[in-house]
C-alpha positions as CSV (number, residue, x, y, z in Angstrom):
1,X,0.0,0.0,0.0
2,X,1.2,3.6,-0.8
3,X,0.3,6.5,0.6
4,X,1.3,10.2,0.0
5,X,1.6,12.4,3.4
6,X,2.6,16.8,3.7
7,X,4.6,17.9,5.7
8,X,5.4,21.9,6.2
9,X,8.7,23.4,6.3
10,X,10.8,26.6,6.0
11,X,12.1,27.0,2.8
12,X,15.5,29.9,1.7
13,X,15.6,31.3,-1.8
14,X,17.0,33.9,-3.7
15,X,15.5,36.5,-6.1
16,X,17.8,39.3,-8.4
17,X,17.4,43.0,-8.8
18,X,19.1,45.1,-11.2
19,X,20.2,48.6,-10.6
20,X,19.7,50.9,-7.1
21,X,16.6,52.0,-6.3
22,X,17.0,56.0,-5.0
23,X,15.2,59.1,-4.9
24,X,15.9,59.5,-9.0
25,X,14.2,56.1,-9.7
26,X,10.9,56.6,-11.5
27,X,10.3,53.0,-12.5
28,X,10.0,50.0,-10.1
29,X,9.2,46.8,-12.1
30,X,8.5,43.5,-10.6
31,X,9.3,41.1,-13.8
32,X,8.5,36.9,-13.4
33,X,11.2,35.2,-16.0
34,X,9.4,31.9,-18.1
35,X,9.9,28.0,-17.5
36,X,14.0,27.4,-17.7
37,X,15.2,31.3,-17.0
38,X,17.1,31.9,-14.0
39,X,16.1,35.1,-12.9
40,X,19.9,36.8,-12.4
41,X,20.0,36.2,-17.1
42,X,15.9,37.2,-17.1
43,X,17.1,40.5,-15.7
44,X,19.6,41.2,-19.4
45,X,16.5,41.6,-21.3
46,X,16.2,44.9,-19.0
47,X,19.7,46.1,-19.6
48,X,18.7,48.7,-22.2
49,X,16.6,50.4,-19.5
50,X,17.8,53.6,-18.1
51,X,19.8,52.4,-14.3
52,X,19.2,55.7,-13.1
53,X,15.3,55.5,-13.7
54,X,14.6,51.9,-13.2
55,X,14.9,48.8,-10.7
56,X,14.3,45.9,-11.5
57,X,13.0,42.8,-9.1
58,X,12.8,39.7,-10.5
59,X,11.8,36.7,-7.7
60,X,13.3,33.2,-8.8
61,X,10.9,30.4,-9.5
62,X,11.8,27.8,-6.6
63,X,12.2,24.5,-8.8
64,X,15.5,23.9,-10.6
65,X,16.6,21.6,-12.6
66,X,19.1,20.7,-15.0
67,X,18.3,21.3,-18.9
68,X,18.9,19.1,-21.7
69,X,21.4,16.0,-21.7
70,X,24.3,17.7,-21.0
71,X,23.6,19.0,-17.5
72,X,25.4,22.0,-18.0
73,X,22.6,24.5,-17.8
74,X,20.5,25.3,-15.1
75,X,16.7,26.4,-15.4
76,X,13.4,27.0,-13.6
77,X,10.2,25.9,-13.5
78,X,7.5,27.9,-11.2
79,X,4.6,25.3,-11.1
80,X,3.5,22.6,-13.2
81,X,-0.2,19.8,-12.8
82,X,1.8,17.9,-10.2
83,X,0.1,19.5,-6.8
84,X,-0.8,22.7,-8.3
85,X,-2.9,24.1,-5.3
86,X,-0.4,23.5,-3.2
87,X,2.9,24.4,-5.6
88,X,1.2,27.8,-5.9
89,X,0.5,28.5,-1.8
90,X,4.3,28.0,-1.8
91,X,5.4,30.2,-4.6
92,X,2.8,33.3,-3.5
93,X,4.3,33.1,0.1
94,X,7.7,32.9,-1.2
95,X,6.6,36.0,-3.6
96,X,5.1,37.8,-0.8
97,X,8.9,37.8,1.0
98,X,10.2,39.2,-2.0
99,X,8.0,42.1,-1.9
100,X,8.3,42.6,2.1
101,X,11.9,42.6,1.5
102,X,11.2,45.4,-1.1
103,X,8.1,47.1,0.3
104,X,10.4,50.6,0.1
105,X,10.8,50.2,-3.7
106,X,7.5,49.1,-4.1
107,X,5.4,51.8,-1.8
108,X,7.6,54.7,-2.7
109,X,8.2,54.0,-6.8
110,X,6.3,56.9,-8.7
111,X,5.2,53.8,-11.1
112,X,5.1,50.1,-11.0
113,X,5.4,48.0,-13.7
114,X,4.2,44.1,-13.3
115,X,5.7,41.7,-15.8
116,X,4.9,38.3,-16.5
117,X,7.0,36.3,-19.6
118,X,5.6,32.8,-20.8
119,X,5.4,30.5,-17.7
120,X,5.6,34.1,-15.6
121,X,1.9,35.6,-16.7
122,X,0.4,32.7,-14.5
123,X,2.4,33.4,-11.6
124,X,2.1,37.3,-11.4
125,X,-1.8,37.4,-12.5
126,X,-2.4,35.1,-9.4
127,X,-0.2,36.9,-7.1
128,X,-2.2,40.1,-8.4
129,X,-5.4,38.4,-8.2
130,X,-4.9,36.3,-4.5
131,X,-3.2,38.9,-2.8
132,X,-5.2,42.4,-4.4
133,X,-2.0,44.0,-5.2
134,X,-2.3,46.9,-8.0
135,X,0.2,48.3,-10.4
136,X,0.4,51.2,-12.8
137,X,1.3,48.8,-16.0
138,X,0.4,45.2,-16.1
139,X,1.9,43.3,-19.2
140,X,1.3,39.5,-19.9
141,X,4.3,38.8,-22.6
142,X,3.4,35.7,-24.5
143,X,2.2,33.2,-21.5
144,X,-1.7,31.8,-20.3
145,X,-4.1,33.7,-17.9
146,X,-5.2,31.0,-15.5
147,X,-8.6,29.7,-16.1
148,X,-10.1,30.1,-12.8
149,X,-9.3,33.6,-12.4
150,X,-12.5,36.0,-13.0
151,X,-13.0,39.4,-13.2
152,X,-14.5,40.1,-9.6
153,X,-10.6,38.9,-9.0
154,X,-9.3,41.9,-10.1
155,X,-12.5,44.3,-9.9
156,X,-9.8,46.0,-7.0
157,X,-7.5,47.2,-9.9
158,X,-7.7,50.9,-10.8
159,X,-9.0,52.2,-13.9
160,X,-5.4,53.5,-14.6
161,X,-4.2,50.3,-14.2
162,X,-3.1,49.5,-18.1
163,X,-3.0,46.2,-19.0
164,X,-1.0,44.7,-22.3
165,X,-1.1,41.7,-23.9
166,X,2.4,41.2,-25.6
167,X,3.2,38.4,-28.4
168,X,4.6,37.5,-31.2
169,X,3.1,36.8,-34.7
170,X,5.5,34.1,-35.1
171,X,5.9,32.4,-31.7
172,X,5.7,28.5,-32.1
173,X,3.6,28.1,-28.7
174,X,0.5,30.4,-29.7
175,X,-1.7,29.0,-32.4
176,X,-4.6,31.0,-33.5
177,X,-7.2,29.6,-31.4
178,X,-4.7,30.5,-28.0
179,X,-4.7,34.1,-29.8
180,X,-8.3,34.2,-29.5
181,X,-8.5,32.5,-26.4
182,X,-6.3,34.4,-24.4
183,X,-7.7,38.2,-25.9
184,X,-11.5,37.0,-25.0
185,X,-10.1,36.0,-21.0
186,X,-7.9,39.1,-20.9
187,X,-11.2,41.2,-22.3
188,X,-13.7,39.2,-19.7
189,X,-11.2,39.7,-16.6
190,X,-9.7,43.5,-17.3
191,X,-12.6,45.3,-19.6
192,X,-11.5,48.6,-22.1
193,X,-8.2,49.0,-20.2
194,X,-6.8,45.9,-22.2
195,X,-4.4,46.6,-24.9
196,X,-2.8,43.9,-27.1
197,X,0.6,44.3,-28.9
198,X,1.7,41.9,-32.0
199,X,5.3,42.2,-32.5
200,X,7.3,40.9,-35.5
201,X,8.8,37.8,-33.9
202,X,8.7,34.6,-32.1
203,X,8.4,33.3,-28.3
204,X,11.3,35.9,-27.2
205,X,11.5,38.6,-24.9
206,X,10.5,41.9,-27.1
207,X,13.2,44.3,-25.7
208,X,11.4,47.2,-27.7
209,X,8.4,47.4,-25.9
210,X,9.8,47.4,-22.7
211,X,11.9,50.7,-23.6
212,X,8.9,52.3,-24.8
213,X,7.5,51.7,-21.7
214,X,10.4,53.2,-19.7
């Protein structure tokens, strides 16, 4: 007979930030990298930014493991269908110590950006949702809203609140029917304020956008 029990423990990881947040920054972003980033290289797609005007936070997803046969390279995964419910108590605690631990970026920062790349638009559209937490800019680049989230989830927002949907007309992991999928639930759960973006490209990090955001 096999049984599977829980137990509850403490649990140490890291995150990365780029740049130093002081009284010139005018930008805080809090950025969630995709499935097999580590979140010290997700934070070079921000390089171009301005270091005087911009921090950037970027939490680590918690489950590592080596990537192709080689085992050379490291990546990250934040949650997969094995103990979902569970998986994501863990990762939204962990996420809510990296924004204790930068509640003086976050509360002062003239604006906050929230992005979520690939694997990373689950994670930061729950923690959003679950814990109530606004933002000034909210972009989902190229990744799945989670089903069960609704709009009285994130009725809180404000109406400034602007919301993108970012993705590229060539990326290999959005058909047409996940195009249309994903722009009906982004229109159900954030209204008028939602805004999507086609780039030229494929499932990538679009650099371009995020300057014209700065």
């Amino acid at each position: 007979m096999t049984s599977e029990k829980q137990v509850s423990f403490q649990a140490t990881n890291t995150y990365s930030t780029r740049n130093v947040f002081s009284e010139k920054t005018k930008n805080v972003w809090f950025v969630f990298h995709g499935m097999g980033y580590l979140s010290r290289y997700f934070l070079k797609y921000f390089e171009a930014l301005d270091p005087e005007f911009n921090y950037i936070i970027a939490p680590q997803a918690p489950s590592k493991y080596y990537m192709g046969k080689a085992f050379k390279h490291v990546g990250a995964s934040w949650l997969t269908r094995e103990q979902t419910v569970a998986e994501t108590h863990n990762v939204l605690t962990y996420i809510d110590a990296v924004a204790q631990a930068e509640q003086e970026a976050l509360a002062k920062a003239p604006r906050t950006l929230f992005l979520g790349y690939s694997q990373g638009v689950s994670v930061v559209t729950r923690w959003m949702a679950f814990r109530q937490v606004s933002c000034n800019e909210l972009v989902l680049h190229s990744g799945g809203i989670p089903k069960e989230l609704t709009a009285a989830d994130f009725a809180f927002l404000s109406e400034k609140t602007n919301v993108t949907y970012l993705y590229g007309n060539k990326d290999q992991y959005i058909t047409e029917a996940r195009k249309t999928e994903e722009q009906l639930k982004g229109s159900q759960l954030f209204g008028s304020r939602l805004k999507v973006q086609v780039f030229e490209g494929i499932h990538e990090v679009h650099t371009p956008f995020l300057t014209s955001l700065e």
